[in-house]
C-alpha positions in Angstrom: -35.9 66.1 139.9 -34.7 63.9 137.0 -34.2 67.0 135.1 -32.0 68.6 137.7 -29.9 65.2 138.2 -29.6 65.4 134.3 -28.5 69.0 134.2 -26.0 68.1 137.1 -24.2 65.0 135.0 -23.8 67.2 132.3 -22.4 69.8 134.5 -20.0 67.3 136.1 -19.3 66.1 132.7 -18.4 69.5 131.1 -15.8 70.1 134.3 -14.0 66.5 133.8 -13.7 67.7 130.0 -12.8 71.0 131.0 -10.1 69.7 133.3 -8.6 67.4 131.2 -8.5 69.6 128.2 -6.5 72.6 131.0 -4.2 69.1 131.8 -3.3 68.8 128.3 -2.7 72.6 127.8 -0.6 72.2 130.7 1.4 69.4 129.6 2.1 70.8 126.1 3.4 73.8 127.8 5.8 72.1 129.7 9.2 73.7 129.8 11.7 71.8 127.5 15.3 72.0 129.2 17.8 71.5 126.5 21.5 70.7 127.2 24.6 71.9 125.6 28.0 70.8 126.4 32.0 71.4 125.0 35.5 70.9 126.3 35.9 74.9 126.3 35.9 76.7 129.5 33.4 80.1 130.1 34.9 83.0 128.7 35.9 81.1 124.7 34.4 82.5 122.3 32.2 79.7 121.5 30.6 79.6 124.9 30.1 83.5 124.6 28.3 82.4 121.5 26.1 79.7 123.5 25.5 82.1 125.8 24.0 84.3 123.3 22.1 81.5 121.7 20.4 80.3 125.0 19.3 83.7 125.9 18.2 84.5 122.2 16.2 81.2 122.6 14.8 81.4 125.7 13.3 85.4 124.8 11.6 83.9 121.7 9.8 80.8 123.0 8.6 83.0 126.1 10.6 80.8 128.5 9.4 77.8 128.1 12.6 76.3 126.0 15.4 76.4 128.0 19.3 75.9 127.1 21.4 75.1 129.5 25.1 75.0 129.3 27.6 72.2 130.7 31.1 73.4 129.3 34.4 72.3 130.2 33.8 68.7 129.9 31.2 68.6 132.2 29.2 65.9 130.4 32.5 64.2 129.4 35.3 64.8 126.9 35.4 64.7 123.2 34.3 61.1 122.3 31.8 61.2 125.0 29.8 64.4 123.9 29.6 63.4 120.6 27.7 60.0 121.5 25.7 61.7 123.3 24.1 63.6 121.0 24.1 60.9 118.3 22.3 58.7 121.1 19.9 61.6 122.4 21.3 61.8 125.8 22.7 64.8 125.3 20.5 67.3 123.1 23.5 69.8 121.7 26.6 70.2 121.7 29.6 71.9 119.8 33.0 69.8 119.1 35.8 69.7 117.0 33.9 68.4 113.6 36.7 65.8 113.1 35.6 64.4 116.1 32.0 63.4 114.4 34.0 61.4 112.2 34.0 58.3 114.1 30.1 58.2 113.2 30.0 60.1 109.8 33.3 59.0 108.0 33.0 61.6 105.6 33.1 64.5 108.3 37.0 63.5 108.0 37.1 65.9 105.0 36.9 69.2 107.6 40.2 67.3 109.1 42.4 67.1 106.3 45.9 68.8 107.3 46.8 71.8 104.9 43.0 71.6 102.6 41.8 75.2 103.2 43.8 77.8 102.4 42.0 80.7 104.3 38.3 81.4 106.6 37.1 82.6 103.3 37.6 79.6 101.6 36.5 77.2 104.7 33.6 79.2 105.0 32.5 79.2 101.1 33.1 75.4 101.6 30.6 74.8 104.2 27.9 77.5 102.8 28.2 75.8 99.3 28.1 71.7 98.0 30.7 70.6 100.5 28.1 71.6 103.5 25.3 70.4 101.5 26.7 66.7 101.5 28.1 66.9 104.7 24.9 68.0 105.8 23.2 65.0 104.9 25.7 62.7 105.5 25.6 64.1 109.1 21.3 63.9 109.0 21.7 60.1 107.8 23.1 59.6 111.7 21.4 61.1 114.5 22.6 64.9 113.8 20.9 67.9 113.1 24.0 70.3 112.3 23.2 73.9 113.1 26.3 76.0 112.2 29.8 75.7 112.2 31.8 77.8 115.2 35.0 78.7 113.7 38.0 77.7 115.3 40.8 79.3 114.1 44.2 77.4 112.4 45.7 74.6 115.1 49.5 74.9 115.3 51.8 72.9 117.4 52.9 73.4 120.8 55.3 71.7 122.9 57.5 72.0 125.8 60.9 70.9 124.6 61.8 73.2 121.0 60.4 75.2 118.5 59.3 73.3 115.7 60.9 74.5 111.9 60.7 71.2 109.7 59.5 67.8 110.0 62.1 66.5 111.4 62.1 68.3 115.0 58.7 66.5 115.7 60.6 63.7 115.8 59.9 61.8 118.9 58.0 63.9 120.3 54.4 62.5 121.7 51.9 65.7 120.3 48.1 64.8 121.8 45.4 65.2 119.1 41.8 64.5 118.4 41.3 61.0 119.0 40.4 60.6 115.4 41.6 58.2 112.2 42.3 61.6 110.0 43.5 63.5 112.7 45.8 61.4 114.2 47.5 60.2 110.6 48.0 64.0 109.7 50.0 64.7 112.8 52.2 61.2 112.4 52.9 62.5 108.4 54.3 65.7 110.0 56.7 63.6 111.8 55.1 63.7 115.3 53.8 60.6 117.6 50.2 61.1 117.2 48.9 60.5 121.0 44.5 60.9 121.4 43.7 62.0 124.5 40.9 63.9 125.4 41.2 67.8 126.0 40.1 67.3 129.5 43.1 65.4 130.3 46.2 67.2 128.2 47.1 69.7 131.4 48.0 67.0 134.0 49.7 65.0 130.9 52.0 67.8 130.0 52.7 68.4 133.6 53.8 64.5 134.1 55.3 64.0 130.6 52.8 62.0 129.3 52.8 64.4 126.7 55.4 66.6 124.9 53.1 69.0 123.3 49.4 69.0 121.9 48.3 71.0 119.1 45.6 73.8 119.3 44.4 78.2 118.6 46.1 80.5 121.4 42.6 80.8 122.1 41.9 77.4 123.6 45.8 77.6 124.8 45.0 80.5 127.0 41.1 80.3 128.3 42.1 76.7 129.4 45.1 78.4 131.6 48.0 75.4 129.3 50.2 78.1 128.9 51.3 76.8 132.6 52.3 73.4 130.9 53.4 74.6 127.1 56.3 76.6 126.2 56.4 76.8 122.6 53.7 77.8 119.4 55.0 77.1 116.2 52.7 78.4 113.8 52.1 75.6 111.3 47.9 76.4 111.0 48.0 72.7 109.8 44.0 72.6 110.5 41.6 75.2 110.0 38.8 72.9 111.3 35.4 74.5 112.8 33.6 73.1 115.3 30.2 71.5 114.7 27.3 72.9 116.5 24.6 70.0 116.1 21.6 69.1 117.9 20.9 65.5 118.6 18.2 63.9 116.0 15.7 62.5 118.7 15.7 65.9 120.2 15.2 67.6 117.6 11.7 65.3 116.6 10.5 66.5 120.5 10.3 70.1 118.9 7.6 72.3 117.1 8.3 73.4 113.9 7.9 77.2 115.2 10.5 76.1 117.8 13.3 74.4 115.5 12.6 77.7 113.1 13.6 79.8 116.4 16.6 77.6 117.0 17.8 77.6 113.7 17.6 81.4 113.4 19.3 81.4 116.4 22.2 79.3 115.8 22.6 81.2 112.8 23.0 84.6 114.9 25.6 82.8 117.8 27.6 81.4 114.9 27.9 85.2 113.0 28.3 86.4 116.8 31.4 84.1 117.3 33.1 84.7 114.0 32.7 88.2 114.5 34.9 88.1 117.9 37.4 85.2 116.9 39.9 87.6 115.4 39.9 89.8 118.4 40.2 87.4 120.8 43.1 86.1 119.0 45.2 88.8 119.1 44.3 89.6 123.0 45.0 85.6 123.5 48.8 86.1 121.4 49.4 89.3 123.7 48.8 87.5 127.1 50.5 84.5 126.2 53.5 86.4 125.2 53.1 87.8 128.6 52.9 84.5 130.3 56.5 83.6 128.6 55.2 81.4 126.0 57.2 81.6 123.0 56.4 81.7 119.2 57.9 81.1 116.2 57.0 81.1 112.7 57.7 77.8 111.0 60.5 77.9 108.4 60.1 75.2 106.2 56.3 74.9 105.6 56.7 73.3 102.5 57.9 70.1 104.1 54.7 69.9 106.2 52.2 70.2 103.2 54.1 67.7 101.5 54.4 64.9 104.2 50.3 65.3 104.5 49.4 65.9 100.5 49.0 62.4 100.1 46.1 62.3 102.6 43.7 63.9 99.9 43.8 61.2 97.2 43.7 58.3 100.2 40.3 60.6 101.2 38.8 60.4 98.0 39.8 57.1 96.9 38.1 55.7 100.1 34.6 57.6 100.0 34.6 58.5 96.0 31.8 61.0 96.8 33.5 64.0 95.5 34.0 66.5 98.4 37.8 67.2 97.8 37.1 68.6 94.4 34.0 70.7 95.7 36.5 72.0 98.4 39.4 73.1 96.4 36.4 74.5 93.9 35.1 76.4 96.5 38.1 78.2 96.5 37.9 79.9 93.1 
């Protein structure tokens, strides 16, 4: 009998151990549900990309991590995004990489009016030592940077003339990135510099908040502001990409076989988006010009690079760290 009482313990024993051991199978497999948010509406580029991405991601890790996108603002505009993911309560997102700025100051360089001179040379710039610094300037703050989405050139819009030299910004109130660089390179070119997130640009236009804003025909036409803008002058002032980064504490939640997968993935949505850009331009130009939006190329460039110029010593003086000269290297 004591035998049989013994054997029965040990059988009860093995079944606790058993089940516990199946509970922490269980809880290791738990789904991860990772968000990803912009101000860009379904059908940019950039979300095709995500799109991509979240699928490619969810095939590899069988399911059980799962991206889920929140564009259009949906998790807040530019400044709130960004927090987000620097304070983990958002996992990913893509923005504007000026806009990291306000927590890595030297994410300003990517926001300098007039510093690349073509996608070749912005994209040597953050493959070589630029991207390397900014990299781990970025890592020193909460943000694991996974690619950079191009976003075209941003020109000017507005609803009141074409724009030709500095002078014809002259009064008018032109919504940028709410951000140090950003704003002082649009107040150089002679404009009033207003920040304003992109969420809130159409019903400013429509009341006159605003008398232009300055963006790609892409992000012109998929957010429908070709109702509130009349006019593209073609100034390509910024070539800045967006920053697709994943948030620091979310990042530490992850295998190493899972942030491989994510990594590899990124890698592929980023080529996928690139690949389409130039495409989507010229469909974007065509259904603008449709729409009655009018656009003009500027005819005293000059006079723009020269009001800004003097942003690149003021850059370098302030962070010394040597990322204009890697930039303008990166072009040879």
């Amino acid at each position: 009998m004591k035998k049989l009482c013994v054997v029965l313990v040990l059988l009860l024993v093995g079944t606790v151990v058993f089940a516990g051991g199946q509970g922490e199978d269980a809880a290791e497999q738990k789904v991860q549900t990772l968000r990803v948010t912009n101000t860009l509406p379904m059908g940019h580029p950039m979300n095709m990309a995500l799109e991509q991405f979240a699928a490619g991601v969810a095939s590899r890790t069988d399911g059980m991590v799962k991206v889920e996108l929140f564009p259009n603002s949906q998790l807040g505009g530019n400044e709130e995004m960004v927090e987000g993911v620097q304070l983990g309560t958002i996992d990913m997102c893509n923005q504007f990489a000026g806009a990291f700025a306000n927590y890595v100051p030297e994410m300003e360089v990517l926001a300098l009016a007039f510093l690349f001179q073509s996608e070749d040379h912005l994209y040597a710039s953050l493959n070589g030592e630029p991207g390397d610094i900014l990299a781990d300037a970025l890592s020193k703050k909460g943000f694991v940077p996974l690619g950079y989405f191009y976003g075209g050139s941003r020109s000017l819009m507005n609803n009141v003339r074409p724009i030709n030299r500095p002078e014809d910004l002259n009064g008018l109130k032109i919504r940028t990135i709410p951000t140090n660089i950003t704003l002082e390179g649009v107040n150089r070119m002679g404009a009033i510099a207003t920040p304003m997130s992109q969420a809130d640009v159409y019903s400013a236009l429509e009341q006159g908040v605003l008398d232009g804003w300055e963006n790609s025909p892409i992000t012109l036409y998929t957010l429908s502001l070709y109702e509130v803008t009349d006019y593209v002058s073609w100034t390509r002032h910024f070539m800045t990409p967006d920053l697709f980064a994943i948030s620091q504490k979310t990042w530490d939640k992850l295998s190493d076989e899972e942030k491989e997968i994510i990594k590899e993935e990124a890698t592929l949505a980023v080529e996928y988006e690139r690949s389409i850009w130039a495409e989507n331009t010229e469909e974007a130009i065509a259904a603008l010009k449709e729409e009655g939006v009018e656009f003009n190329d500027v005819e005293d460039l000059d006079a723009f690079r020269k009001a800004t110029s003097s942003l690149w010593n003021e850059y370098e003086e302030k962070y010394q760290n040597g990322l204009i000269d890697a930039v303008i290297a990166a072009a040879q």
